[in-house]
ROVOMAR-342436 format. One record per residue (C-alpha): x, y, z; residue in three letters. Coordinates in pm, whole numbers, plus 32768, in hexadecimal, padded with zeros to 4 digits. Each point is the difference from the previous one (the first is absolute). Example, Ala and Ser with C-alpha at 12.3 -4.5 7.8 and 13.67 -1.06 7.14 Angstrom:
<atoms>
84CE7E3E830CALA/808981587FBESER/
</atoms>
This chain:
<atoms>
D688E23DC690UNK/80757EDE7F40UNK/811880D17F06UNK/810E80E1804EUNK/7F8E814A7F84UNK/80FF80687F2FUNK/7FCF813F7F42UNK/7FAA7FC27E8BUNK/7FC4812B7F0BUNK/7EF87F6E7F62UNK/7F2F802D8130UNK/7F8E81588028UNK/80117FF381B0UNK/815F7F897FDCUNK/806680BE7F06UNK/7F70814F80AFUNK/80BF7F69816FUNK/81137FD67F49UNK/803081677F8EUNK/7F7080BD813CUNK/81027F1B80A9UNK/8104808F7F1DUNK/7F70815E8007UNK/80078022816AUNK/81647F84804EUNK/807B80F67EFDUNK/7F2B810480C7UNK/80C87F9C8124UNK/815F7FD27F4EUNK/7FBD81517FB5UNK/7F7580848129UNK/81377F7180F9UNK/80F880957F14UNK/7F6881537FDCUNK/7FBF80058187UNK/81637FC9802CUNK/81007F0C7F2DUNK/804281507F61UNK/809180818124UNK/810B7EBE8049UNK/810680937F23UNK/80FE80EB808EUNK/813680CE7F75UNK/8142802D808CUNK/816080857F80UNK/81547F2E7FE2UNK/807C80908165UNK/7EA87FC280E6UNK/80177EB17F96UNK/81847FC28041UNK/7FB980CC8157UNK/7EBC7EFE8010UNK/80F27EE27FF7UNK/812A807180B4UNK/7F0B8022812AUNK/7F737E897FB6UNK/81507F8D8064UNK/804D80ED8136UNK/804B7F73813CUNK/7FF18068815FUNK/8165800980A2UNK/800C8000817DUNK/80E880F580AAUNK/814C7F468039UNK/7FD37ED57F50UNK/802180717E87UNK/812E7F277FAEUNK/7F6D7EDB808AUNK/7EBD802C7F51UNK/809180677EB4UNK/80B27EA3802BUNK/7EAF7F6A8047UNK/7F61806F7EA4UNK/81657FAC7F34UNK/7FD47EAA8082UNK/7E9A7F9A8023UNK/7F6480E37F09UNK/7FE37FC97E96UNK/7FE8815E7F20UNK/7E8A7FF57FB5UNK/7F9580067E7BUNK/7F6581227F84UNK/7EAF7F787F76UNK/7FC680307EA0UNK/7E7E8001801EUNK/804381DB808AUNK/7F6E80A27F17UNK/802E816F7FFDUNK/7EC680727F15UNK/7EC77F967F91UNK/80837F0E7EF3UNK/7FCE803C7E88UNK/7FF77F497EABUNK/7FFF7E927FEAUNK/80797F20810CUNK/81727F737FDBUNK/801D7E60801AUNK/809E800A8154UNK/7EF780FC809BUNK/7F8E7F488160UNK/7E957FD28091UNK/8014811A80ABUNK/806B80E37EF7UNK/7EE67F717F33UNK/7F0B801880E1UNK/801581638046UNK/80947FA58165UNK/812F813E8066UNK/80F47FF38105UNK/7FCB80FB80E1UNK/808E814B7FE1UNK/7FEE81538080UNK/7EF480D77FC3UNK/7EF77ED48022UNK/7F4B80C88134UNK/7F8B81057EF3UNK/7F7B7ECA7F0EUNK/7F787F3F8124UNK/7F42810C80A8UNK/7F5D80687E88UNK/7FB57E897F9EUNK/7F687FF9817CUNK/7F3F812C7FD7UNK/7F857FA17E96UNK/7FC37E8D809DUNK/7F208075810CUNK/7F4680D87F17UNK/7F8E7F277ECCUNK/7FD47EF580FBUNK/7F0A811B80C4UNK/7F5080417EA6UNK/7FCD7E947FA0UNK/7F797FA5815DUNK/7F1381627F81UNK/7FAA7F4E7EB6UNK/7FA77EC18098UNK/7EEA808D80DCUNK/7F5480EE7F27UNK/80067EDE7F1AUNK/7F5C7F298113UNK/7EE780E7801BUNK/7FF57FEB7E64UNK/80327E737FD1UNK/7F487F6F8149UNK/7FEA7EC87F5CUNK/81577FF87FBCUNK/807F80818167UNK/7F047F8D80D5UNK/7F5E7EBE7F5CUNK/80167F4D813DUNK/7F5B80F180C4UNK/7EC880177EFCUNK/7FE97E858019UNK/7FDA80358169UNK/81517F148039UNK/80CD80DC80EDUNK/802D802B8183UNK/7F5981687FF9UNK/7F86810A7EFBUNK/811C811D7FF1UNK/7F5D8166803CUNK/7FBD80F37F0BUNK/812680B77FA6UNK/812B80547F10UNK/81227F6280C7UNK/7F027EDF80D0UNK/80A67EE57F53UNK/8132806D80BFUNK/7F2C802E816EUNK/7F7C7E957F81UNK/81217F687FCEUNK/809180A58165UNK/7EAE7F658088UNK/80407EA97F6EUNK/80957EE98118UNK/80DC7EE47F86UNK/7EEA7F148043UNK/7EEA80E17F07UNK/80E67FCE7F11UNK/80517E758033UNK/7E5F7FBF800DUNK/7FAB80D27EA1UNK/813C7FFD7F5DUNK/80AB7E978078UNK/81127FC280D8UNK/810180397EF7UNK/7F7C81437FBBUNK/801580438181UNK/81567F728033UNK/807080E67EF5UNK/7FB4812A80DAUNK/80777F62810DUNK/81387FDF7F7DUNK/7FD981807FB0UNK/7FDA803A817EUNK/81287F1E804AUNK/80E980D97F0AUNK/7F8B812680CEUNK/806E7F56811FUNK/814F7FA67FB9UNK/804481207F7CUNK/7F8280CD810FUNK/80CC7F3380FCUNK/816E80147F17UNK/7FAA81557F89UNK/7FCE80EC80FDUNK/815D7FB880D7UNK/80877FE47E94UNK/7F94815D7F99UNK/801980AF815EUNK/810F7F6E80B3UNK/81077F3F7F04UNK/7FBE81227EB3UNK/807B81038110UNK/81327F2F803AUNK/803E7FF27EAAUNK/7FB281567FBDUNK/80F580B48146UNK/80ED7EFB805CUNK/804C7F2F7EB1UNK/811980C67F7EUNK/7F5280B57EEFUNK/803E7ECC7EE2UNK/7F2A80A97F0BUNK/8097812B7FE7UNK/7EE480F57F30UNK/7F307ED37FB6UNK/7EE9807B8126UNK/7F0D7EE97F89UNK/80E77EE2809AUNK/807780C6816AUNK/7EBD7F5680A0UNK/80967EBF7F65UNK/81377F0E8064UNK/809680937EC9UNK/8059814680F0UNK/80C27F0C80B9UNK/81737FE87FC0UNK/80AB7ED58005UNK/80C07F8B8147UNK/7EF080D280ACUNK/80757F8B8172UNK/7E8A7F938075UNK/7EFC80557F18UNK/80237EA67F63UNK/7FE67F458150UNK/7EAC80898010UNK/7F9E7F987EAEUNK/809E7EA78054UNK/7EFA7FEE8147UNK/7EE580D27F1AUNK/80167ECB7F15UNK/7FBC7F0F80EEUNK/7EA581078094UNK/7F887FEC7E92UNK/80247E927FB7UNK/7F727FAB816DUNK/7EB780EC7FE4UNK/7FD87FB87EA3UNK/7FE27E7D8056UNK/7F2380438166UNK/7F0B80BF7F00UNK/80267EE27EECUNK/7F747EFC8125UNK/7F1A80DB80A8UNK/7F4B805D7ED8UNK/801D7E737F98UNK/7F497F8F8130UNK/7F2281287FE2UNK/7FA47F5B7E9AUNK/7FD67E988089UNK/7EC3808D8101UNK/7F87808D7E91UNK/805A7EA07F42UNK/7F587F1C80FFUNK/7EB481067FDBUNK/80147FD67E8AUNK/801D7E617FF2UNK/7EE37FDA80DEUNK/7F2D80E27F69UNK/80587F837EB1UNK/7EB07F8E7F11UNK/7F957EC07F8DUNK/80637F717F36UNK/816A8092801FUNK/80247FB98174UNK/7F8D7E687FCDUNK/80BA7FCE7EC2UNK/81647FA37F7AUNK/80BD7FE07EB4UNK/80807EBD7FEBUNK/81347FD87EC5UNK/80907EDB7F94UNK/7EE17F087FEAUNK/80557EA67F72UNK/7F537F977EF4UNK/7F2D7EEC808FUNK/7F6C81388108UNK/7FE480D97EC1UNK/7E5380378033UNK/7F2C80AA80FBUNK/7F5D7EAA807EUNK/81497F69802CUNK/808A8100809AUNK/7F0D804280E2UNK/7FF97E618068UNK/819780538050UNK/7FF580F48117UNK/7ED67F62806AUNK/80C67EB58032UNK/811580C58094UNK/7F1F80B88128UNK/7F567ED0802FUNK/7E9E808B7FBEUNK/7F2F80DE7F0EUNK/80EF813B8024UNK/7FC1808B7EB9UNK/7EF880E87F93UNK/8061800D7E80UNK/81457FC57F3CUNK/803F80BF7EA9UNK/81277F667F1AUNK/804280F17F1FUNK/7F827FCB7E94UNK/809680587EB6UNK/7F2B80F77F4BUNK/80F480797F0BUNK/7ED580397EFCUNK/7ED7806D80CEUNK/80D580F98080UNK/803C80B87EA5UNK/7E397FD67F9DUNK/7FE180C68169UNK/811880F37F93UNK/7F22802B7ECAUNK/7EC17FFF807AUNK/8066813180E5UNK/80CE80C57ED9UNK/7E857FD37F55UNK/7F49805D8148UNK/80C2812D800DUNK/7FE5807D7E87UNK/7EA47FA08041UNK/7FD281188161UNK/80B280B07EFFUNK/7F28800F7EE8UNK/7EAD801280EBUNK/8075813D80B8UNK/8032809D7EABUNK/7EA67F887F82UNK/80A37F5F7EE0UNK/7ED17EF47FD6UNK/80827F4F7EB8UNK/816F7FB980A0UNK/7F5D7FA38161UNK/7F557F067F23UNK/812B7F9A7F79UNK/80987FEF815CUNK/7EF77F3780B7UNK/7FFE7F137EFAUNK/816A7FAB8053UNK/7FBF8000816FUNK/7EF57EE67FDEUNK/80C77F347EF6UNK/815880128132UNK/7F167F958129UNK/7F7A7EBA7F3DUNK/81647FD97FB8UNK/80708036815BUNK/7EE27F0B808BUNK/805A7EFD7F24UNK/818D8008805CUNK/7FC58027817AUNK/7F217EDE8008UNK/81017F067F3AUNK/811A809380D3UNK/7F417F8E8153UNK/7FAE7E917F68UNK/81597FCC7FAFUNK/808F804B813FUNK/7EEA7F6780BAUNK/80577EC97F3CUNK/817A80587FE3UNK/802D7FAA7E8CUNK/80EB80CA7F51UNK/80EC80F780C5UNK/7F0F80FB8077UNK/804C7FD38150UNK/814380BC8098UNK/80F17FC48124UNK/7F8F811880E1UNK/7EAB80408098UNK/7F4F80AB8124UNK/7F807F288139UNK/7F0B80B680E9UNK/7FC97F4E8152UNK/7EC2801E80C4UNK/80C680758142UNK/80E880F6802FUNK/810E7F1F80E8UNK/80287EDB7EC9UNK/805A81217F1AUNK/8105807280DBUNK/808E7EBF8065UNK/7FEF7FAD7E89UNK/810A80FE7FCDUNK/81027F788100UNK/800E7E927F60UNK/80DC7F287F4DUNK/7F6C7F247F14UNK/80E97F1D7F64UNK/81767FEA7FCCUNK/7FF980DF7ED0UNK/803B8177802DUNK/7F3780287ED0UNK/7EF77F4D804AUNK/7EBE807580C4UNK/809281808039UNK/7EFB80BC80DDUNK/7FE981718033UNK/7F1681258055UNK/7F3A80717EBBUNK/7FB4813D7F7DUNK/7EEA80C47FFEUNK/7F0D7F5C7F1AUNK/7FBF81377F5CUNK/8178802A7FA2UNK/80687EBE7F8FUNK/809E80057E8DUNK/7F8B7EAB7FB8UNK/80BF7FCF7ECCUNK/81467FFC80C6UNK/7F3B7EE580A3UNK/80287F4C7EAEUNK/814680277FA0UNK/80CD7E9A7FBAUNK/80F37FE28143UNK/811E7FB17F23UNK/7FF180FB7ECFUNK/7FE880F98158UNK/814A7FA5806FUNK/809080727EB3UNK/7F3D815B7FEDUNK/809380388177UNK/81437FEF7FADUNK/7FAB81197EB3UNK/7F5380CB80EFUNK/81217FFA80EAUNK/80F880597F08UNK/7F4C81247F63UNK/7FBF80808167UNK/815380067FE3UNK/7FEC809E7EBEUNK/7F6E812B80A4UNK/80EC801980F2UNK/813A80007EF4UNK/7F4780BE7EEFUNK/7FA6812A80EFUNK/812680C27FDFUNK/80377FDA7E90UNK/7ED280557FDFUNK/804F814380CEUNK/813180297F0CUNK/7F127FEF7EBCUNK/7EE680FF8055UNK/811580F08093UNK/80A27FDD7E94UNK/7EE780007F22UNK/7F76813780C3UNK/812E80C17FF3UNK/7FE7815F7F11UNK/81537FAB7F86UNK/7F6C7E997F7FUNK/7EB780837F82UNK/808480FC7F34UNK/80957F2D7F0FUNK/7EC07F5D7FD7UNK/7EE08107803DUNK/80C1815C7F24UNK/7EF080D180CEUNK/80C17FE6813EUNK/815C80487FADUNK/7FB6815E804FUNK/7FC17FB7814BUNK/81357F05802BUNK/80B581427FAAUNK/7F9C80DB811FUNK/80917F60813CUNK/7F07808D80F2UNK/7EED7F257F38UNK/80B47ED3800EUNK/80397FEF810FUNK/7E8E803E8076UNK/7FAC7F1C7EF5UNK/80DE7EE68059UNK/7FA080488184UNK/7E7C80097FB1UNK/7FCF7ED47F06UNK/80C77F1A807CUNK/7FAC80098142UNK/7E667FEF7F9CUNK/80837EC57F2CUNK/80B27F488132UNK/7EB6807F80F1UNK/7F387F3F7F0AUNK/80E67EF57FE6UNK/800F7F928153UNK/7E808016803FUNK/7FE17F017F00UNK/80FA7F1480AFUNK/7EEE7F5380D5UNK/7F287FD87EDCUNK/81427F407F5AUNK/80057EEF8147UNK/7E7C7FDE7FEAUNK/7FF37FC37E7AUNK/81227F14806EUNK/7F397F59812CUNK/7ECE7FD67EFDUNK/807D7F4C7EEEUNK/80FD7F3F80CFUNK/7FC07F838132UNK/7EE07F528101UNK/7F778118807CUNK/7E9D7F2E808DUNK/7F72815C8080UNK/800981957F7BUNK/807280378151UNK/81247F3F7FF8UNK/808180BD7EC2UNK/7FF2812F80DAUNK/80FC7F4380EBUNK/80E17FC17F20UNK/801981397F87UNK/8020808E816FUNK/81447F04802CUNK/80B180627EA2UNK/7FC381667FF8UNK/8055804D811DUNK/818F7F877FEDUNK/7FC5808C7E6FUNK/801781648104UNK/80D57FA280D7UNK/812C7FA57ED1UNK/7FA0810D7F4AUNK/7FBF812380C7UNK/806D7FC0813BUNK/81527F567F93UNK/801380A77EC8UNK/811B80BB8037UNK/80B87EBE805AUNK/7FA27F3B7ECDUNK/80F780EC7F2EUNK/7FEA7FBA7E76UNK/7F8F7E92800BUNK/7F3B7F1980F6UNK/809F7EBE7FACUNK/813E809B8016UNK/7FAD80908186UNK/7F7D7ECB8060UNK/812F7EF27F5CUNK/810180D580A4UNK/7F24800F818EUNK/7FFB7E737FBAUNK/81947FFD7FAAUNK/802481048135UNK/7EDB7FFA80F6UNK/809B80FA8108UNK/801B81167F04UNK/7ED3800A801DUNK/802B80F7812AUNK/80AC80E87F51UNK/7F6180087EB3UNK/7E8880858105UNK/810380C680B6UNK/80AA80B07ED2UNK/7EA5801B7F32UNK/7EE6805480ADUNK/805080FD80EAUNK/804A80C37EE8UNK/7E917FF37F7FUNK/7F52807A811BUNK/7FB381707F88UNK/7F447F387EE3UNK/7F257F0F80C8UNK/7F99813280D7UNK/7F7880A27EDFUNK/7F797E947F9FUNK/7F097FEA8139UNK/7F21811D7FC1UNK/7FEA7F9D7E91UNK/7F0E7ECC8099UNK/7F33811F80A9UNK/7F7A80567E8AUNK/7FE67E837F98UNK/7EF87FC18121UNK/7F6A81387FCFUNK/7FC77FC07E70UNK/7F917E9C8070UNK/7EE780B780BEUNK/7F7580967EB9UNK/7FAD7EA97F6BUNK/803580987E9EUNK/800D7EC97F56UNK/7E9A7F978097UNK/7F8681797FAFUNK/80297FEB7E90UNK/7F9F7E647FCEUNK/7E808073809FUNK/8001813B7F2EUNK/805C7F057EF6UNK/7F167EDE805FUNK/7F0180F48020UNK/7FA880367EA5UNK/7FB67E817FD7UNK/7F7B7FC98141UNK/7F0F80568142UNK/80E580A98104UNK/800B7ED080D3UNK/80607F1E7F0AUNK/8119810A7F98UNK/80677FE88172UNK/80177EB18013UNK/80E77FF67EB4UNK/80C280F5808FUNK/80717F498100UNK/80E67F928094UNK/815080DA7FC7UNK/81287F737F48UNK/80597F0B80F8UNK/81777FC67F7EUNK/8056815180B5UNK/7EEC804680C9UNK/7FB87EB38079UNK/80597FDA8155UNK/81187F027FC9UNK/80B681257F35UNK/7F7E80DC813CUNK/80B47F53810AUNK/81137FBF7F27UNK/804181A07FF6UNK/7F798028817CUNK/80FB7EEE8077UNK/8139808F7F2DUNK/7FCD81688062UNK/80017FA08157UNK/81447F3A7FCFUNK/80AA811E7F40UNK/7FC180F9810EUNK/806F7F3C80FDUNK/81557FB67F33UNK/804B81587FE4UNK/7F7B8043812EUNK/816B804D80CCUNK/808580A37EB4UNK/7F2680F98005UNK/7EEF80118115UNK/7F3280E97F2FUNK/7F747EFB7F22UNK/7F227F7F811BUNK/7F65810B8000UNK/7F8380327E9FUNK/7FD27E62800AUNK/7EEE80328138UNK/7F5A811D7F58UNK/80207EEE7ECBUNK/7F227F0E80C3UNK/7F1A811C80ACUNK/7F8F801C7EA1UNK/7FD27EAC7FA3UNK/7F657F908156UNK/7EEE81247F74UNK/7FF97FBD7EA2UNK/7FCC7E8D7FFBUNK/7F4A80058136UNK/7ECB80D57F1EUNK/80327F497EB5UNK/80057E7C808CUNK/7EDF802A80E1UNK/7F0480FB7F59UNK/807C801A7E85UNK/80877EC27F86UNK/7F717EB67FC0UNK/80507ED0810AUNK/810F7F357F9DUNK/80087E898053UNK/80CE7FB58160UNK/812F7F148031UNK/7FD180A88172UNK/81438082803BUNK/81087F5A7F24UNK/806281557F72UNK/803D80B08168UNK/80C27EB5809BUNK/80F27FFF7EAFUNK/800881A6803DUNK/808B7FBD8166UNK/80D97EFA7F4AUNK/80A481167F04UNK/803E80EF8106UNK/80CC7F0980C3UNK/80B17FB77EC5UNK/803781667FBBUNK/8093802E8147UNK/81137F187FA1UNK/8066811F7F1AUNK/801981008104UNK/80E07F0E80BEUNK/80C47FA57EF4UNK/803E819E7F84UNK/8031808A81A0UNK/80E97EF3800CUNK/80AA804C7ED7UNK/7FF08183805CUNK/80A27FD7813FUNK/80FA7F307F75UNK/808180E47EEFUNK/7FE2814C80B0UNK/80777FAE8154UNK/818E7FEA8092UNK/7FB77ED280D0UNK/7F377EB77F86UNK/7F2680128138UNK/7EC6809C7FC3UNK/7FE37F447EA8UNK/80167EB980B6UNK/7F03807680F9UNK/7F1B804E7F1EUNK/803B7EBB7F26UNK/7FA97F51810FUNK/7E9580698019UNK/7FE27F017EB1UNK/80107EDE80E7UNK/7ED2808F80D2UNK/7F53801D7EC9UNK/801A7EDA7F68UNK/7F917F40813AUNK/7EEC80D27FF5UNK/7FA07FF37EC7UNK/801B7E607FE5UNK/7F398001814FUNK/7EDD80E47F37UNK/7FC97EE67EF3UNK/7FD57F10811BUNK/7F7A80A08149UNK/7E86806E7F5AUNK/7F1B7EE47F81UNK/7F2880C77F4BUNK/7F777F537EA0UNK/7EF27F2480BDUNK/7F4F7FD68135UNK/808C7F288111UNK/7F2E7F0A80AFUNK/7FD280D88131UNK/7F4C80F77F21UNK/7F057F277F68UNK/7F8C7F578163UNK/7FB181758053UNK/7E9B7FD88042UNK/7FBE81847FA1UNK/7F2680227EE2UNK/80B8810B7EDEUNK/7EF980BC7EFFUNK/80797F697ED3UNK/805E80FD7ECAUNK/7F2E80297EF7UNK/80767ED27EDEUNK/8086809D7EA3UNK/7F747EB27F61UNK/7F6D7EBA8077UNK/80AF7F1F7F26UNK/81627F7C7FB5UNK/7F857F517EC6UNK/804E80AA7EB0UNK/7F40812A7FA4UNK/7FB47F657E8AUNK/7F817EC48097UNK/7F0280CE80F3UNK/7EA480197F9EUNK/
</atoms>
């Protein structure tokens, strides 16, 4: 509780996390790619293509006014670029310099003869996402421990029946409010948000698929030509089209508008749930804040305590804990339980001469650890020295001073006296707690720039495993694989295969970059906070790279210098980039189908309790087992992907109505999935009680910018008249309002004062700990 866990090899629990973690995202790299990244690539001939392009610039002529709109495109209309980013094949060998993201990341322009790919990756989707969903529950029957945990500790809403598929009937069964009780109400927000993408997409989809794809397909003007994927799609509609893009101009506005009704509804919805989850908060949690920024003559618990004490004008405070420096007590516990473990160790095996040997050093620690906690309490009792910090915990004795403790202003210094809600007292890292204030400024501003780092470095990156991966690389270096470089068939399978497994593994290591990141340099105060942060980075990490990624072109800094020189190309870069693309992210949906599904087989857990089980009792193994790797299966790295693949569906969403579709069958999944494993397999995670779901709402309303920003452009490049571009642009101004009005219209972080004069008595939650001191300095 008092460290930041971060893996070491030289223990054998991290070590063993560490490699399950890598084992199973390899298992997945390779089980999304075989289930259908193999399928993306399609092959078409010199003349398709130039017939594939020729209709891309086609436009509809009325009757009796061709001079005067031939005029219209000579004058207004600039000869669009052919993008470099087609590509024709499945590329192979190594990557040139001047390949873009796109290219790099395995991302084709559409082309004809997708329907036959699409409809194979979908079938082969479906199907490995049917047998790991198969796996998972005859494994549940196998591992109960491992799948049902919860419900052997007798800690869920209601004991699923007997039966190979009754985690799915259980999960059905399970309300939103089961799962905010036994699993927390981020945990139950998550699903909600699951039920809120089914929603919306319910809502856009259906007129999208039956009414405006039949549009597309019968009166758009047959744009695509052979290319039968994209005739559901605004790709079948020519350009010029006479009215098709005045409805897409009005269907902009519909999306934006019901998107934004949901986005409050579901907000308000949440504060009922927020308000619940305050008042029933624990002591000492719910009487308690952290207080930053003490001067140094308040640096001590007595002296603390006499200042708010002075400041409420009577005995307020029930205890006050300044944070202590225990730099060197913290390494003898860190030893004590490396010994204490080798010690369990050694006694399970019956090895009597090294649990001898063990004890021994156990004893020796806790005289050492008495001895250090003793002198660190007299000298900040009699504040010689500098054990004392300039942070602390104050717990009140009432409810209403805690709260009104939060709203004031102490003295003129901003710095000074800075009061906020704490963690949960089981989740504080209290060695962020010590950190010097100043040296923290300078390890921000590293943190910042190698988050940056990340960002620039991806595509190279990219560039370098596509090149060292390549047959026509290797066999100048490995003489046993020349032969295959030879025959083109197996290079190009080769160079399909491989690299693709290395950029699946590659970006499911991407949160684990933010978090080591997060660790090592910034205030984090709580485990739960970490998971924030990497909710907020990841999730535009997605958005630039997959979502945008065929915009980026060869070179981030170069996409973004030239938006800042020319901000309104930014219309046309969406509008000339992304519709081509959509062929791909259809495929891309039902590729998160198998993730979930391979989620549900908890692989990683499986084989770290076979493994734990030769050392240990099965409920120890258990307990070491858990929880999963929480830099991708943590639920900030959760809501990150939940939030995005909501926001790319709903981008795409008038380009090609099919994708809502596959994205509500996406969520179907996960609404089952997650519901099972938060609730009745995994452990309970501490609560920040519904930061994750209000910064989720938050992303979507960002995303939706996009889809502006790209119908706008659409319209703009595609139509005669400027009309239906502006129409649709001007839906931006409706969403900004509403999105400034969403950061200020719901007071949802603490209870007003109308809630705590609420005479009804709330059952309280069962407290994680009872304490906010620091775990080496309890008894």
């Amino acid at each position: 509780g008092n460290q930041k866990p971060v893996p070491a090899l030289h223990n054998n629990r991290s070590f063993c996390s560490l490699f399950m973690m890598s084992a199973s995202r390899l298992l997945l790299a390779f089980a999304t790619f075989h289930a259908g990244a193999g399928h993306l690539s399609s092959f078409e001939d010199g003349s398709i293509q130039t017939l594939r392009l020729l209709q891309a610039n086609a436009h509809v002529v009325p009757a009796g006014k061709k001079k005067k709109a031939l005029h219209i495109i000579k004058k207004n209309r600039k000869p669009k670029p052919l993008l470099e980013t087609a590509l024709l094949a499945q590329p192979t060998g190594p990557p040139t310099k001047d390949e873009d993201a796109a290219t790099m990341t395995g991302v084709e322009q559409n082309a004809v003869g997708d329907l036959s790919a699409f409809l194979s990756a979908l079938i082969t989707n479906g199907v490995t996402t049917v047998v790991f969903l198969l796996i998972a529950s005859w494994m549940r029957q196998r591992y109960p421990l491992i799948f049902s945990g919860n419900v052997l500790a007798n800690k869920v809403p209601f004991e699923p029946e007997e039966g190979f598929f009754s985690w799915w009937s259980a999960s059905s069964r399970l309300t939103i409010d089961d799962a905010v009780e036994y699993a927390g109400l981020d945990q139950g927000l998550l699903l909600t948000f699951a039920e809120l993408a089914m929603k919306i997409l319910a809502i856009v989809g259906l007129p999208m698929v039956l009414i405006i794809g039949p549009m597309h397909w019968k009166l758009g003007g047959n744009r695509a030509g052979d290319d039968n994927l994209s005739k559901w799609g605004m790709a079948n509609v020519v350009d010029g089209h006479p009215y098709l893009y005045w409805v897409h101009a009005v269907i902009v506005w519909l999306v934006v508008v019901t998107v934004q009704k949901c986005v409050f509804d579901a907000m308000r919805a949440f504060l009922v749930r927020r308000t619940l989850w305050l008042k029933r908060m624990p002591a000492p949690r719910s009487l308690t804040v952290l207080v930053e920024g003490i001067p140094e003559d308040k640096c001590s618990d007595k002296e603390l305590t006499g200042y708010f004490d002075k400041l409420f004008g009577s005995s307020v405070v029930d205890t006050a804990i300044v944070m202590k420096d225990t730099t060197d007590l913290v390494r003898m516990v860190k030893e004590r339980d490396s010994s204490q473990l080798y010690l369990d160790k050694a006694t399970f095996k019956g090895d009597r001469e090294s649990t001898e040997e063990y004890k021994k050093e156990v004893d020796r620690l806790e005289k050492d650890i008495k001895a250090e906690k003793a002198r660190v309490k007299k000298e900040a009792a009699s504040g010689v020295g500098n054990i004392n910090l300039t942070c602390g915990f104050v717990t009140f004795k009432k409810r209403r001073d805690a709260e009104l403790a939060k709203m004031l202003t102490y003295t003129p210094d901003a710095d000074e006296f800075v009061v906020q809600i704490p963690p949960d007292p089981s989740d504080i890292i209290y060695s962020d707690l010590q950190r010097d204030p100043t040296v923290q400024k300078v390890r921000d501003l590293i943190g910042y720039c190698l988050i940056a780092g990340v960002f620039w470095a991806y595509m190279p990156c990219v560039l370098g495993i596509a090149y060292f991966t390549s047959l026509e690389n290797l066999q100048y270096h490995i003489p046993a694989v020349k032969s295959l470089a030879e025959d083109p068939s197996m290079a190009a399978l080769w160079d399909g295969l491989v690299s693709s497994l290395a950029l699946q593994l590659f970006m499911s290591f991407v949160p684990t970059f933010f978090v080591l990141i997060f660790y090592n340099f910034f205030i984090l105060k709580a485990q739960a906070w970490l998971q924030f942060r990497v909710q907020k980075w990841y999730f535009y990490f997605q958005v630039i790279f997959v979502l945008l990624v065929t915009a980026v072109g060869s070179s981030l800094m170069q996409t973004a210098e030239r938006l800042l020189q020319h901000p309104t190309e930014i219309f046309s870069l969406l509008a000339q980039t992304l519709p081509l693309a959509t062929h791909f992210y259809l495929n891309y949906l039902p590729l998160q189908w198998v993730t979930h599904a391979q989620n549900m087989i908890r692989i990683a857990q499986v084989f770290k309790f076979k493994a734990f089980s030769a050392l240990y009792e099965d409920s120890q193994a258990k307990e070491l087992s858990e929880p999963e790797d929480q830099d991708y299966y943590g639920i900030g790295s959760r809501s990150a992907r939940f939030a995005f693949m909501l926001v790319l569906s709903l981008t795409f969403c008038s380009l090609s109505p099919l994708i809502t579709v596959l994205a509500w069958v996406n969520f179907f999944i996960c609404r089952k999935v997650y519901g099972y494993l938060t609730v009745f397999a995994e452990t309970k995670k501490p609560d920040l009680g519904g930061s994750f779901f209000c910064l989720q709402l938050r992303h979507l309303q960002q995303g939706m910018f996009i889809y502006v920003v790209l119908m706008t452009g659409v319209l703009l490049e595609r139509d005669l008249q400027y009309w239906p571009g502006l129409i649709a642009a001007s839906s931006f101004a409706y969403l900004y309002s509403s999105y400034c009005k969403f950061d200020t219209a719901f007071r949802w972080e603490s209870l007003c004062f109308q809630e705590l004069i609420d005479p009804t008595v709330m059952e309280k939650r069962e407290a994680t700990r009872s304490t906010y001191e620091q775990h080496e300095l309890v008894a």
